[in-house]
C-alpha positions in Angstrom: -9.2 -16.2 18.0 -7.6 -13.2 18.8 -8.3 -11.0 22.4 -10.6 -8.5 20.7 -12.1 -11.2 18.4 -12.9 -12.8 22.1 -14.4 -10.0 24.0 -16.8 -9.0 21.4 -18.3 -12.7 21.1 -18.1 -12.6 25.0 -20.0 -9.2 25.1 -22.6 -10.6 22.9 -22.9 -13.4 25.0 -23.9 -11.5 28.0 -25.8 -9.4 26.1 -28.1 -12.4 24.5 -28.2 -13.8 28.1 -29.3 -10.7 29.6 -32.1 -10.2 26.5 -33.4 -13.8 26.7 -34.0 -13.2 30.3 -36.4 -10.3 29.6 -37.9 -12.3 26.6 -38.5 -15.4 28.9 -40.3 -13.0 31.6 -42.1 -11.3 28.3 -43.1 -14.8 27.0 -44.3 -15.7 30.5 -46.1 -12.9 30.7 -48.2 -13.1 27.8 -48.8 -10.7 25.0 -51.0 -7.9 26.4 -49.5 -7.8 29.7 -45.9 -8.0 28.6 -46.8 -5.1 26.4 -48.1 -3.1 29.3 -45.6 -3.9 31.7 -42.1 -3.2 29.3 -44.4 0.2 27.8 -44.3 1.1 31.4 -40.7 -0.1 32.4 -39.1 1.3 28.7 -40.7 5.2 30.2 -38.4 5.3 33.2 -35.5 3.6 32.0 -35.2 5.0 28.8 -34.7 8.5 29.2 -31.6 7.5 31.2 -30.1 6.0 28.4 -27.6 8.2 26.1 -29.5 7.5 23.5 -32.5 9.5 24.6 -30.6 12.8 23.8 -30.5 12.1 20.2 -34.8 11.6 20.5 -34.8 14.9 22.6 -33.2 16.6 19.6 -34.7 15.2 17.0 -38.2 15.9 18.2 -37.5 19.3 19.3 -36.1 20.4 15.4 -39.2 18.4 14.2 -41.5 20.5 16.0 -40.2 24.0 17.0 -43.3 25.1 17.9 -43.8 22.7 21.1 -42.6 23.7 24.3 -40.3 21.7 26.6 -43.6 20.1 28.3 -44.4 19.0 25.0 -40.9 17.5 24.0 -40.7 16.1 27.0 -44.3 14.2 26.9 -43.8 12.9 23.2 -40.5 11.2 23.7 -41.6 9.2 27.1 -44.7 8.0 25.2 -42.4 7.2 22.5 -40.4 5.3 24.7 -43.7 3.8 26.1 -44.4 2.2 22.2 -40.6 1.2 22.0 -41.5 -0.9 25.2 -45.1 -2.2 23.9 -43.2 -3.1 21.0 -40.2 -5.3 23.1 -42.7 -7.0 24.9 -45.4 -7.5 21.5 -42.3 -8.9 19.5 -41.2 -11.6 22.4 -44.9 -12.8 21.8 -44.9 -12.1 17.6 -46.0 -15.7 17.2 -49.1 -15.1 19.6 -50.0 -11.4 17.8 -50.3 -13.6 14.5 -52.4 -16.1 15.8 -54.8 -13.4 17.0 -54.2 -11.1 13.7 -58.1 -11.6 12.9 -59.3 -10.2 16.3 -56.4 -7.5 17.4 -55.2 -6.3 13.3 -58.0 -3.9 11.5 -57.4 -3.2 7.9 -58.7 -1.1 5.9 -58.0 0.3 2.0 -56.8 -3.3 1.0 -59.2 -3.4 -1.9 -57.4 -0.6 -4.3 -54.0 -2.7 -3.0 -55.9 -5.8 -3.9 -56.9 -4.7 -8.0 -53.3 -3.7 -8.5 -51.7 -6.6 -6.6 -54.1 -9.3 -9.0 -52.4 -7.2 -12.3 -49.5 -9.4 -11.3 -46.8 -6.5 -11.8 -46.0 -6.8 -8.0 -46.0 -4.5 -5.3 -43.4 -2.8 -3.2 -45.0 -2.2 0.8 -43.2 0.4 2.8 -43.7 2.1 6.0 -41.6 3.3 9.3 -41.0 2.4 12.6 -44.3 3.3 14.0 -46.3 1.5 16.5 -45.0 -1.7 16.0 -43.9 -2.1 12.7 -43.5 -6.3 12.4 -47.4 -6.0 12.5 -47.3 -4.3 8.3 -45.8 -7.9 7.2 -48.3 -9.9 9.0 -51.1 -7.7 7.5 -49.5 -8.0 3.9 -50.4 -12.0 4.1 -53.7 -11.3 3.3 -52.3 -10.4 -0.8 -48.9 -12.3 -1.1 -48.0 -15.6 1.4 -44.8 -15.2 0.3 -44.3 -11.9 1.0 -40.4 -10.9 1.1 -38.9 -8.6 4.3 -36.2 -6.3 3.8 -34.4 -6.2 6.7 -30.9 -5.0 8.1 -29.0 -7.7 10.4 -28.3 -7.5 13.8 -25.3 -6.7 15.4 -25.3 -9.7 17.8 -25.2 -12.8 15.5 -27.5 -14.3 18.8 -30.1 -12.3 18.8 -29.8 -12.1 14.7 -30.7 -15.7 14.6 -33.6 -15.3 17.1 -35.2 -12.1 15.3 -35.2 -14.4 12.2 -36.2 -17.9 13.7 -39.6 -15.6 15.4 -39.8 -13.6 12.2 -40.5 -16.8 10.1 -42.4 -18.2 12.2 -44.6 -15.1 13.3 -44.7 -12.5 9.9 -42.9 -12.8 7.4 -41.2 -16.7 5.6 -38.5 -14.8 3.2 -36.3 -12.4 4.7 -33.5 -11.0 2.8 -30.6 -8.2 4.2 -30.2 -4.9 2.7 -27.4 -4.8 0.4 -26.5 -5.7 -2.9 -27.5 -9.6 -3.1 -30.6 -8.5 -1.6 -31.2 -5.9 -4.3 -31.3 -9.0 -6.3 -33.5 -10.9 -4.6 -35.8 -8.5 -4.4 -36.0 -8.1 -8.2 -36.2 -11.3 -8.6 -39.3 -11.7 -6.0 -40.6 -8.8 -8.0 -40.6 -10.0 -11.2 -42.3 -13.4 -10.2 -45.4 -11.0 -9.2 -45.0 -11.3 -5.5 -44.6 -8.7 -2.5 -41.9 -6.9 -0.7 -42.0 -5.0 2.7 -39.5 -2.6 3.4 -38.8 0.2 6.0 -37.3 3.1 4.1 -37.0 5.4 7.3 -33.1 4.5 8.8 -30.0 7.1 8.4 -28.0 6.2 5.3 -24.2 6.7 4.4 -25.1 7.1 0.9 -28.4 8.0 -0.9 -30.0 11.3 -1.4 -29.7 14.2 0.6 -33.6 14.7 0.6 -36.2 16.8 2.8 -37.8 15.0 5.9 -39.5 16.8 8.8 -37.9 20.3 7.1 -34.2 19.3 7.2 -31.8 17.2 4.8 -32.0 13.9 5.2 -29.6 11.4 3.4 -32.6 8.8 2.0 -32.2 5.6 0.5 -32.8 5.3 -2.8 -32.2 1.7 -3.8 -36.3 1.1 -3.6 -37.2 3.9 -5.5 -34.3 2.8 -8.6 -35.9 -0.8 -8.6 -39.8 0.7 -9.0 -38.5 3.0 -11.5 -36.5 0.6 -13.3 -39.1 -2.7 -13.4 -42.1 0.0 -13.2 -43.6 -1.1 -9.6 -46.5 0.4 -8.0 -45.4 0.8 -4.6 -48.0 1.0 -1.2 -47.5 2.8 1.7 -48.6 1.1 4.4 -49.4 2.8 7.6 -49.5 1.5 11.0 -51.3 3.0 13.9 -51.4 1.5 17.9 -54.6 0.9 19.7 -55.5 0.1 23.2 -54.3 -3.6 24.7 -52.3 -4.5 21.7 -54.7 -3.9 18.7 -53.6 -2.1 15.7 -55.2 -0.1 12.9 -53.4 -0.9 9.4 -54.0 1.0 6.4 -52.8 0.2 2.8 -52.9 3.5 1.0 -53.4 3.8 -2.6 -51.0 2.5 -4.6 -48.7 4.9 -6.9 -46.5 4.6 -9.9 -42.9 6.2 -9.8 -42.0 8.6 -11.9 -40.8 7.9 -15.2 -39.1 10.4 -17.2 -36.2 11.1 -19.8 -34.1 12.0 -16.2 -33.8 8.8 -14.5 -31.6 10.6 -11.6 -34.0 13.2 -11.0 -36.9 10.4 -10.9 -35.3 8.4 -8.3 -35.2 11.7 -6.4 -38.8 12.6 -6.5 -39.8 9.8 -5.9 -37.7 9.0 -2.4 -38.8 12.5 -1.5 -42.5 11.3 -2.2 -42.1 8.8 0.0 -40.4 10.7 2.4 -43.2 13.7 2.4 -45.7 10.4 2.9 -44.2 8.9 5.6 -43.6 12.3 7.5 -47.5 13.0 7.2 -48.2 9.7 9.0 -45.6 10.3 11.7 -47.5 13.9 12.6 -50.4 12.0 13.1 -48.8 9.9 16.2 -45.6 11.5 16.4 -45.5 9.6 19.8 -45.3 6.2 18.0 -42.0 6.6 15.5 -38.6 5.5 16.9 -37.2 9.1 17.4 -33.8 7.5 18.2 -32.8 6.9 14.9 -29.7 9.7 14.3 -31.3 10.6 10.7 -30.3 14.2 10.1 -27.0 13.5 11.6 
């Protein structure tokens, strides 16, 4: 193993350590409480981090017209929900158990007629409020609903964000990429569910609108509805007081299917794009504002 080989593995060791301390206290802590008390922790630490200037700038291009008071109020509350979220993920398994009593849905019955068509259904949404809670609402159509995710940087914590994901929202998991492009088909075809988050930067995509600026977009979700004919959902996520959550299954929508495939992909990645911006003006507090999109 070579030196650098060795100090990465070491940093990630301290770095799991350092996280599993926090999670312990979290689990310790309970669900409601550790939600309060890392929302509370996450607003004075996080603006220290380098990180914060890229939500600072992102939020102040999204909306010009706010003053710095503004700015300044939207990303500590969004650091507040990053916090909530920290501290409601170290107790995922305990969120589930109360889903009935802390998860409100509403607009599952359109999802339900087109889910019983057997077709299957593509479920995507952002990083708003706390985003693990979509997958655990999705149960209620598909037990075998599939998460798209993309893999952790520390193989540590990888394996712990998977062990508490199966356990907690969703039981198939599969990493974006190529194989899971065709696993997802493949989940697709057999009729079942798939919950993706179609909100990170990309390399490659579409250079698509979002919040009034270019924005490279994924488009590998959009290609697969087109090509297989999907209905896809947007699902929407919104926080409540002490942990509860209002989850909303819009209705469901075709892609577009014309002569010009390309041009069909397009529109319909800027589709969802428009649809997930309208639900981020709604509690612009609640997205992850960190995410260098419009890099």
């Amino acid at each position: 193993m070579g030196t650098a080989v060795m100090l990465k593995t070491f940093k990630h060791v301290i770095e799991f350590i350092s996280g599993m301390a926090f999670i312990t206290l979290s689990r310790h802590m309970g669900l409601e409480r550790s939600s309060q008390f890392f929302g509370n922790l996450f607003t004075k630490i996080g603006p220290r981090f380098p990180q914060n200037k890229i939500a600072v700038r992102n939020l102040t291009a999204a909306f010009p017209e706010a003053d710095e008071a503004v700015i300044k109020s939207l990303n500590i509350e969004m650091w507040r929900n990053l916090g909530m979220f920290f501290g409601e993920f170290s107790n995922l398994d305990r969120l589930r158990a109360e889903a009935d009593k802390r998860i409100n849905i509403s607009g599952w019955d359109l999802t339900q007629k087109t889910f019983d068509e057997g077709r299957g259904l593509i479920f995507f949404s952002g990083h708003m409020g706390n985003w693990e809670v979509m997958a655990a609402a999705t149960h209620i159509f598909d037990k075998d609903v599939m998460g798209v995710y993309r893999k952790a940087s520390n193989p540590f914590f990888e394996k712990w964000i998977t062990k508490i994901r199966n356990k907690s929202t969703v039981t198939k998991l599969v990493q974006k990429g190529a194989d899971g492009a065709k696993n997802i088909i493949k989940t697709l075809k057999a009729g079942n569910t798939v919950c993706v988050l179609n909100d990170q930067k990309m390399n490659d995509g579409a250079e698509l609108k979002f919040f009034n600026r270019r924005a490279m977009t994924a488009t590998a979700i959009p290609k697969i509805a087109r090509k297989f004919n999907i209905p896809m959902v947007f699902v929407s996520v919104q926080r409540r007081a002490n942990s509860h959550f209002d989850v909303v299954f819009h209705p469901p929508f075709l892609p577009e299917t014309t002569e010009d495939a390309y041009q069909d992909i397009f529109n319909t990645a800027q589709k969802m794009n428009d649809i997930l911006e309208e639900a981020i003006r709604q509690q612009p507090a609640h997205w992850l504002w960190l995410h260098n999109r419009w890099k």
